[in-house]
LODO-815650 format. One record per residue (C-alpha): residue number from 1; residue in three letters; x, y, z. Coordinates in Angstrom, 2 decimals, padded with zeros to 5 digits. Layout:
    k    r       px       py       pz
  NUM  ala        X        Y        Z
...
This chain:
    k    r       px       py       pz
    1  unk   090.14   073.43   115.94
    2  unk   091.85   076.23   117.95
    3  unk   091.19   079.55   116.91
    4  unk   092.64   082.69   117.28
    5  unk   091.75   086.40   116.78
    6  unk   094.92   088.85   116.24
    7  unk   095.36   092.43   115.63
    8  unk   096.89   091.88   112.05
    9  unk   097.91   095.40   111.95
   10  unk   100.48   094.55   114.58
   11  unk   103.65   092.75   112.70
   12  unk   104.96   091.27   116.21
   13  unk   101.52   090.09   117.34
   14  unk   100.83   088.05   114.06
   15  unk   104.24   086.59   114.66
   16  unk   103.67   085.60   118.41
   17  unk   100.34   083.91   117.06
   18  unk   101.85   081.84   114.23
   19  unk   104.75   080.54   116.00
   20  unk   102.35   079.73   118.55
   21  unk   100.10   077.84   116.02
   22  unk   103.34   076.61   114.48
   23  unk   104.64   075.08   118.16
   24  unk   100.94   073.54   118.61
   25  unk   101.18   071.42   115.29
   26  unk   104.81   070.26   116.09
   27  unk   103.38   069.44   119.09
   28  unk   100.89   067.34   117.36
   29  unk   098.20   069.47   118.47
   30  unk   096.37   069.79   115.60
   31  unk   095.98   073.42   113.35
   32  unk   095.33   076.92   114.19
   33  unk   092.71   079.13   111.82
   34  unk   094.47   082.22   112.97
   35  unk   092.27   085.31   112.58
   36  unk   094.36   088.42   111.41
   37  unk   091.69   091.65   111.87
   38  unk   093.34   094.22   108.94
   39  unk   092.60   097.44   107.02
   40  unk   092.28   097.27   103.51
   41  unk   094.43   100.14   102.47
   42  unk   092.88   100.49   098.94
   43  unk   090.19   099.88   096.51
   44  unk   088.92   096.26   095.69
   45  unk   090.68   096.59   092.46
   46  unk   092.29   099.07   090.16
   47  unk   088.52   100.06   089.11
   48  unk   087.57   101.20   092.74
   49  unk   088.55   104.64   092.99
   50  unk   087.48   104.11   096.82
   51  unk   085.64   107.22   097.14
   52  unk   083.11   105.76   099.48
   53  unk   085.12   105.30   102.81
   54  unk   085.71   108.96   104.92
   55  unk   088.85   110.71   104.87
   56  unk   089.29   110.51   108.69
   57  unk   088.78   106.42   108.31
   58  unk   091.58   106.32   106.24
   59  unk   093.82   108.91   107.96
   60  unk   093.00   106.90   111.42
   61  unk   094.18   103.73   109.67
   62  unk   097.13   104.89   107.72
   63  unk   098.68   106.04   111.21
   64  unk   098.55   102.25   112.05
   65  unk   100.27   101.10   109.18
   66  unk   101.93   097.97   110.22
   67  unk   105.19   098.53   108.00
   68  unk   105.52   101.85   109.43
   69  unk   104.93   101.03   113.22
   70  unk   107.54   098.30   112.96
   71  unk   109.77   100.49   111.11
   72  unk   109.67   102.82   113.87
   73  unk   109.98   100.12   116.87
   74  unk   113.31   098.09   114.83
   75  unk   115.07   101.82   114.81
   76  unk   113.87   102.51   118.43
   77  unk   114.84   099.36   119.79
   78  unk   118.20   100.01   117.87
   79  unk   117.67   096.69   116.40
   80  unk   118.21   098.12   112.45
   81  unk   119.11   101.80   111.35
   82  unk   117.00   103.63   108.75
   83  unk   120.05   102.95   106.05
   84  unk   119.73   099.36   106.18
   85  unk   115.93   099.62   105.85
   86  unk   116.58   102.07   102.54
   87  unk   119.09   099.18   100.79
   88  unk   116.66   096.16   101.66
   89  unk   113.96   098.63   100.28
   90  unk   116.11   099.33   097.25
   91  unk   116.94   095.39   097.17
   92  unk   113.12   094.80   096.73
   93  unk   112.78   097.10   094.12
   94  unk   115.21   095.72   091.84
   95  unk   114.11   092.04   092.46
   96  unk   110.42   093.79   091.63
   97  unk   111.57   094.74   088.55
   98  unk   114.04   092.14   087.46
   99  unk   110.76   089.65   087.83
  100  unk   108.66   091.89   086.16
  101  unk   110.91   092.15   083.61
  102  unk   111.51   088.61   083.33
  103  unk   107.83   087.95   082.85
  104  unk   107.47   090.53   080.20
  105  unk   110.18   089.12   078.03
  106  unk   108.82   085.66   078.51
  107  unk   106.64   083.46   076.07
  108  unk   103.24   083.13   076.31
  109  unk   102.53   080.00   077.54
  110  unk   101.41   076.72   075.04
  111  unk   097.59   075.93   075.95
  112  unk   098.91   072.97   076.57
  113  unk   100.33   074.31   079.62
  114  unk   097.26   075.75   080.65
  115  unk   095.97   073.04   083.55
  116  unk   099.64   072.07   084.74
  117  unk   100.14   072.19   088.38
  118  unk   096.23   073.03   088.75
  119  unk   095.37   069.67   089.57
  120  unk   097.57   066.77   091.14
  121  unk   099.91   064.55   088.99
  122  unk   100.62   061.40   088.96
């Protein structure tokens, strides 16, 4: 199987290798395991304070933080302006919420329930 290594930190190389994997299966080619190297921005979970990694680490990968970089090259490249990035931002937030929401308000599930789409059905 083909396999690639991309810098997953970079929004427009992760695209150029997926649609590249994506033309190779159309083309019957077989799949891609595409590699995505990242920075895990946070703790493991909501118990790991992260205390262990150094403050430079984190400061040299927060300045590659791929939302930000491709905020900064779609206004550059005049391709969006920073008001359209604020409503879809805004947009998220209530569709966030409104599923949040949603799942608050909703039942519990019936055990019954509790292996459904786990496994395949006949």
């Amino acid at each position: 199987m083909v396999g690639v290594e991309v810098d997953g930190m970079d929004v427009l190389a992760v695209n150029s290798a997926a649609q590249e994997a994506v033309a190779r299966a159309r083309a019957g080619e077989g799949p891609t395991l595409i590699e995505a190297l990242t920075y895990r921005f946070r703790g493991h979970s909501l118990a790991d304070p992260d205390e262990l990694r150094d403050k430079e680490e984190k400061e040299y990968w927060f300045s590659r933080d791929p939302i930000k970089q491709f905020t900064t090259y779609l206004t550059e490249s005049n391709l969006v302006d920073i008001a359209e990035l604020i409503a879809i931002d805004q947009k998220i937030e209530e569709l966030i919420t409104e599923a949040v929401d949603f799942a608050a308000k909703s039942p519990e599930p019936v055990s019954d329930e509790l292996y459904r789409y786990v496994f395949a059905e006949d």
